[in-house]
matplotlib code that plots the C-alpha trace (Angstrom):
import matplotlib.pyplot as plt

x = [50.5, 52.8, 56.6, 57.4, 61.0, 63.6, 66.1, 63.1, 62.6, 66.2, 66.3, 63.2, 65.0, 68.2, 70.2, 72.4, 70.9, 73.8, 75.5, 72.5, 71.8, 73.1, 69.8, 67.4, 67.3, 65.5, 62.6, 62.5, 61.5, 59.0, 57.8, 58.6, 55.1, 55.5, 53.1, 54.0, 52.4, 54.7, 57.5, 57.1, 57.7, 61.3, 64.3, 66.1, 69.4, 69.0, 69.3, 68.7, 65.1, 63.1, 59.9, 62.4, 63.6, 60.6, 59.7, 63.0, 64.8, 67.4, 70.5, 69.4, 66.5, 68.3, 69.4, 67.8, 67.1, 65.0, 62.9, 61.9, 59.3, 56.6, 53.8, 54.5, 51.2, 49.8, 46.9, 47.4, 44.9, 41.6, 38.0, 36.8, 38.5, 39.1, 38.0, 39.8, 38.7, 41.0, 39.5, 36.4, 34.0, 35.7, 35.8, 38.8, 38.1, 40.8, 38.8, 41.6, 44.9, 46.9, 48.0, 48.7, 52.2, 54.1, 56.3, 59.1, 58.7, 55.0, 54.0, 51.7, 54.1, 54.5, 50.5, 48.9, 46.4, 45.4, 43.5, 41.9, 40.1, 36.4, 33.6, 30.2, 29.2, 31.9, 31.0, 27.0, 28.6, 30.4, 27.4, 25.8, 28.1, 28.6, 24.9, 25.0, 27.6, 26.0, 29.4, 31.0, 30.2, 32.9, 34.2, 37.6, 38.2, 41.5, 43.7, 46.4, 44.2, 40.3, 40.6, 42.2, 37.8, 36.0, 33.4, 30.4, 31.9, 32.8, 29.0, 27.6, 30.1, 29.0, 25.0, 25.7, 26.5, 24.3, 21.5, 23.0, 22.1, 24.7, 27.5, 27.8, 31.4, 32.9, 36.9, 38.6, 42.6, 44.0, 47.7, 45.6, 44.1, 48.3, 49.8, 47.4, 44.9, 42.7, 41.3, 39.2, 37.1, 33.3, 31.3, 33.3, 33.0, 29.0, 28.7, 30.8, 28.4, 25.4, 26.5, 24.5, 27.8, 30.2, 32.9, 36.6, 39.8, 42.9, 45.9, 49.3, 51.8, 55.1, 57.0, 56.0, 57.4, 54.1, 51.6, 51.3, 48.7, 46.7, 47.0, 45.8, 43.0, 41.9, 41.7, 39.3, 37.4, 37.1, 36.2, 33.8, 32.1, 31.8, 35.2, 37.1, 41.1, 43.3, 47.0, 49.0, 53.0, 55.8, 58.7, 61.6, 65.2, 66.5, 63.9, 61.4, 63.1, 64.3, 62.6, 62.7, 61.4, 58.2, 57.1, 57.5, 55.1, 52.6, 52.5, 52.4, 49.5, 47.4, 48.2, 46.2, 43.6, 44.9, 44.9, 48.0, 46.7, 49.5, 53.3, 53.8, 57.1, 57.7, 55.9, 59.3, 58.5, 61.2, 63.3, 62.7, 65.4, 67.0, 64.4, 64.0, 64.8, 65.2, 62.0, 64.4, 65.5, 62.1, 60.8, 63.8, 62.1, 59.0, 60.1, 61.5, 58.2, 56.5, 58.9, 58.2, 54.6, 50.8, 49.3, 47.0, 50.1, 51.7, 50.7, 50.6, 53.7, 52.5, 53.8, 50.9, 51.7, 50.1, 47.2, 46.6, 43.5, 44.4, 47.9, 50.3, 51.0, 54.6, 55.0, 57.2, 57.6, 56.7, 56.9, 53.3, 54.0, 54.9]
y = [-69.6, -71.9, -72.8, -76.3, -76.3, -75.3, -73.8, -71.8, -70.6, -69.2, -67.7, -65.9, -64.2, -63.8, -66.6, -68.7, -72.0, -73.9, -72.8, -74.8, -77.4, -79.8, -79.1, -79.7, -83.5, -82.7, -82.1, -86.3, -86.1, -83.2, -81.2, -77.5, -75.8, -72.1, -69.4, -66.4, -63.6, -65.1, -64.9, -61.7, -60.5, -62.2, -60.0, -60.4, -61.9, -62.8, -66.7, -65.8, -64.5, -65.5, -66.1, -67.8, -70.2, -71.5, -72.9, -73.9, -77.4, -77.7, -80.7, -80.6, -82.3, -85.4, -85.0, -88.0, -87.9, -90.0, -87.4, -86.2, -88.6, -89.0, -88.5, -85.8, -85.4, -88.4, -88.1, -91.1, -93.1, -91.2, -91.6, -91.9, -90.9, -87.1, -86.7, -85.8, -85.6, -85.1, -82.5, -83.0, -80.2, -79.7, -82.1, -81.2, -82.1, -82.5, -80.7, -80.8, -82.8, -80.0, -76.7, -73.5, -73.8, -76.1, -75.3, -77.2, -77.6, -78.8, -81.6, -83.2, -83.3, -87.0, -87.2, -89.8, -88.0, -90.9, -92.3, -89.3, -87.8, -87.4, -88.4, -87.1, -90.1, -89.8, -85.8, -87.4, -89.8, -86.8, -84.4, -87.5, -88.2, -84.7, -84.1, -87.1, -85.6, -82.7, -82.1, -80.8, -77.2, -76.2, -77.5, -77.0, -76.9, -78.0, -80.1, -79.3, -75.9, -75.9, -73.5, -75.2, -76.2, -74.2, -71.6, -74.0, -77.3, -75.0, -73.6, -77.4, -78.3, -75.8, -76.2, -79.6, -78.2, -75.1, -77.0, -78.8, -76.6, -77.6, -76.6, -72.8, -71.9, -72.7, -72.6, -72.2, -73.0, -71.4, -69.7, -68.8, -65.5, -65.0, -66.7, -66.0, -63.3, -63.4, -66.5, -64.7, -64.1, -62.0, -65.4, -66.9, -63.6, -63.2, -67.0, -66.3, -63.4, -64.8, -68.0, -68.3, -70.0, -67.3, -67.8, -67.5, -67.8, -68.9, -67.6, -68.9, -66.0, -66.6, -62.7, -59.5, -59.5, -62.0, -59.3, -56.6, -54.5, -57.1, -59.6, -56.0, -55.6, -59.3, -59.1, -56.2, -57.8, -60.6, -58.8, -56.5, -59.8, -60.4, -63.1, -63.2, -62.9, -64.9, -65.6, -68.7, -68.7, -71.6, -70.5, -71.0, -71.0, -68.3, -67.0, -65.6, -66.4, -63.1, -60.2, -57.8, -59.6, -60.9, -57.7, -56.2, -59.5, -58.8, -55.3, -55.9, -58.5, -56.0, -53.1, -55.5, -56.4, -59.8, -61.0, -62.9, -66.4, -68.9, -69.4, -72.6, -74.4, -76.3, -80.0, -82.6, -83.9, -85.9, -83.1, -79.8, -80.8, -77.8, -75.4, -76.0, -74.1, -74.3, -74.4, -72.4, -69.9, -69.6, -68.6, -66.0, -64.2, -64.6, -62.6, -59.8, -59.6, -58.8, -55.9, -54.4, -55.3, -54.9, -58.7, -58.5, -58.2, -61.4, -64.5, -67.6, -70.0, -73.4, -76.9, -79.8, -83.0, -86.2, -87.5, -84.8, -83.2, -79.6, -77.9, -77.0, -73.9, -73.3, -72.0, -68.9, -68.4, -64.6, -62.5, -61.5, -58.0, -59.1]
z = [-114.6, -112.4, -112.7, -112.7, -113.4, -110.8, -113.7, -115.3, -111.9, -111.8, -115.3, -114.2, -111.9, -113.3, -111.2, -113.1, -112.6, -113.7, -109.9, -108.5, -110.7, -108.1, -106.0, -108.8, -108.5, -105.0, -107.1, -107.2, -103.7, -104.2, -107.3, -107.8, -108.9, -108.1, -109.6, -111.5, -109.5, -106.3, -108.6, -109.3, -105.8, -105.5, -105.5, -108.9, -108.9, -105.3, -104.5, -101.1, -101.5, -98.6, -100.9, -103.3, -100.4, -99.8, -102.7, -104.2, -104.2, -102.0, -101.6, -97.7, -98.6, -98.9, -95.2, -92.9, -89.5, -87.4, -86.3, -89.6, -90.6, -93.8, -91.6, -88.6, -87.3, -87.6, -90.4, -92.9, -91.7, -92.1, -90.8, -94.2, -97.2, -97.1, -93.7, -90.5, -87.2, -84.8, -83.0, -80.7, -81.9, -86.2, -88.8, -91.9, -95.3, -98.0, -100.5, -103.0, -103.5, -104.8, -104.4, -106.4, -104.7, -103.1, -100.2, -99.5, -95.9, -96.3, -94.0, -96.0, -98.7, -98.6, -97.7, -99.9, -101.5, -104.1, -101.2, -99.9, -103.1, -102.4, -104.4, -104.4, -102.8, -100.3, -99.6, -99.2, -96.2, -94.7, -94.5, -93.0, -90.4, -89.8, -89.2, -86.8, -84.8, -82.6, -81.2, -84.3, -84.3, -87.6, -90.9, -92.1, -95.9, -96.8, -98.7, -100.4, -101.1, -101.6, -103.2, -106.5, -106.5, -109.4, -107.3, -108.4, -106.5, -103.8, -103.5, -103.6, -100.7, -98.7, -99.3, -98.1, -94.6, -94.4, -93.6, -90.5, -88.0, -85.2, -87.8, -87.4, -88.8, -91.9, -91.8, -95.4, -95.1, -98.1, -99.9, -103.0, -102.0, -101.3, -104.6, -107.2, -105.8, -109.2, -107.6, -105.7, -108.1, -107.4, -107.7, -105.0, -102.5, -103.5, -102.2, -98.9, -98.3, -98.4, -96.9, -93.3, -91.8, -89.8, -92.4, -91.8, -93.9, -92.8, -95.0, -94.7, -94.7, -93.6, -94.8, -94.9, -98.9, -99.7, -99.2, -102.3, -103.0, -104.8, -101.8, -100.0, -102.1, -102.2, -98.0, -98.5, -100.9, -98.4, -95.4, -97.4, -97.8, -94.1, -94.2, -90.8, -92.2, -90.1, -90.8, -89.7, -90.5, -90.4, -88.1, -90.9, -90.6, -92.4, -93.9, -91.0, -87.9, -86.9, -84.6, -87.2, -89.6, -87.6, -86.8, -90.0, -90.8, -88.1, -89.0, -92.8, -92.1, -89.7, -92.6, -94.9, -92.4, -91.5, -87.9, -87.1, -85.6, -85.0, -85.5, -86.1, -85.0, -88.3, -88.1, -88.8, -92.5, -93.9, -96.3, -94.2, -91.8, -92.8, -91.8, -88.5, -85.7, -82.3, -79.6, -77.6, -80.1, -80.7, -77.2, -77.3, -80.7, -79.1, -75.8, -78.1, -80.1, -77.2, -76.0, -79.3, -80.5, -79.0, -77.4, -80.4, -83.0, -81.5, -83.1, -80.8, -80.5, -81.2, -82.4, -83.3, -82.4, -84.3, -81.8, -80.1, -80.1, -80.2, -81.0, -77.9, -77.2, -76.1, -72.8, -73.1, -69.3, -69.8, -66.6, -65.8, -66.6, -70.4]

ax = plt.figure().add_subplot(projection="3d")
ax.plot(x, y, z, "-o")
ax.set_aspect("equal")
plt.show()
């Protein structure tokens, strides 16, 4: 189901790898692992594809810089394996160490997930220390993707919070419903139904070219089943970081039921140097979007910094009349 190979990437598409081969020893610093149903929604022959772009090894990856660090926000020293709690009132779980796809801007991509897989024994503590903490109203499930969990470990990590009744949300943080939408498979939206947690999912969408009709049909499976959609995007050099192409994604995303959340300014991971834009050419695209799309259209500009205990919003300076 997944490419792992940079050149079988380009042969899929009908790129000459051999103009590129240069860029595949970047897959040293990160592995390629790219599923087939994404593929298919690249533009053949085109090396510029902004799905393609995000997924495929690049020579800037080598580029250092001192602000582009292994851990950006902070997170390698967890409460307890698997669990973070940065925020006052939600606890995140790294359900899962991998993910269907990897991004090559991800900041967890030098994350050490050998220390943070959970046993039962660990998910037992959790729950406990969880249900000792009557400030923590929500769970996060994330990872790499919970999702990558079979339906049945899914339904035994949620049972384990049901019955704390302070806990009242459950958050799923997820690309699978996106990159492989058979995952969501009837099992999974039966137990999301029936769950008695308010349950939303959080997809990470970052062009209107991601969402096909099976991603379409998928988010109406989802909401059928009671699921608040959310979206959250990366801002991305080159590949989403122009008015027209955010509102085509915002409108693409509310087209397919999907609430655009947050735009995140990209989180400064050592090898995405060459993604990053700008805050300031990023509160100019932001001004624009609101000249041409509805408040509730307009994701909010935000940038997470490690310690903090919520994300910052960037302040656009926005005449009150805007």
């Amino acid at each position: 189901m997944c490419v792992t190979d940079p050149k079988t990437l380009l042969e899929l598409l009908d790129i000459d790898p051999d103009v590129y081969a240069k860029s595949f020893t970047a897959r040293k610093l990160f592995p390629v692992r790219v599923p087939r149903p994404f593929i298919q929604r690249m533009a053949r022959g085109n090396i510029n594809d902004p799905l393609l772009q995000q997924v495929m090894t690049s020579s800037n990856e080598f580029i250092e810089h001192p602000d582009f660090i292994d851990d950006p926000l902070d997170e390698h020293q967890a409460k307890m394996p698997g669990l973070l709690h940065k925020y006052h009132n939600r606890v995140l779980l790294m359900v899962r160490t991998a993910c269907a796809i990897n991004c090559r801007y991800c900041f967890r991509r030098e994350f050490p997930y050998q220390d943070n897989a959970i046993s039962q024994q660990d998910f037992n503590e959790i729950s406990q220390y969880i249900a000792n903490n009557h400030a923590i109203k929500e769970v996060i499930l994330s990872g790499g993707d919970p999702l990558m969990a079979k339906d049945l470990q899914l339904e035994k990590i949620i049972k384990l919070f049901e019955p704390i009744a302070h806990v009242t949300r459950l958050r799923i943080h997820t690309r699978l419903p996106v990159v492989i939408p058979s995952r969501v498979t009837d099992e999974l939206l039966a137990m999301l139904k029936r769950s008695r947690l308010n349950i939303v999912i959080v997809l990470h969408i970052n062009h209107a070219n991601e969402i096909d009709q099976a991603v379409c049909d998928i988010s109406s499976k989802l909401k059928e089943a009671g699921v608040t959609l959310l979206n959250q995007a990366v801002l991305l050099r080159g590949i989403n970081d122009s008015v027209d192409t955010q509102v085509a994604l915002n409108e693409r995303l509310f087209e397919a039921g999907i609430l655009p959340y947050y735009l995140h300014l990209l989180d400064k991971v050592r090898g995405a140097t060459h993604f990053d834009l700008p805050e300031h050419e990023a509160i100019n695209m932001m001004h624009q979007l609101y000249q041409q799309l509805p408040g509730f259209l307009i994701p909010k500009l935000v940038r997470e910094i490690g310690g903090q205990a919520h994300k910052t919003p960037i302040d656009l300076g926005l005449a009150p009349d805007l």
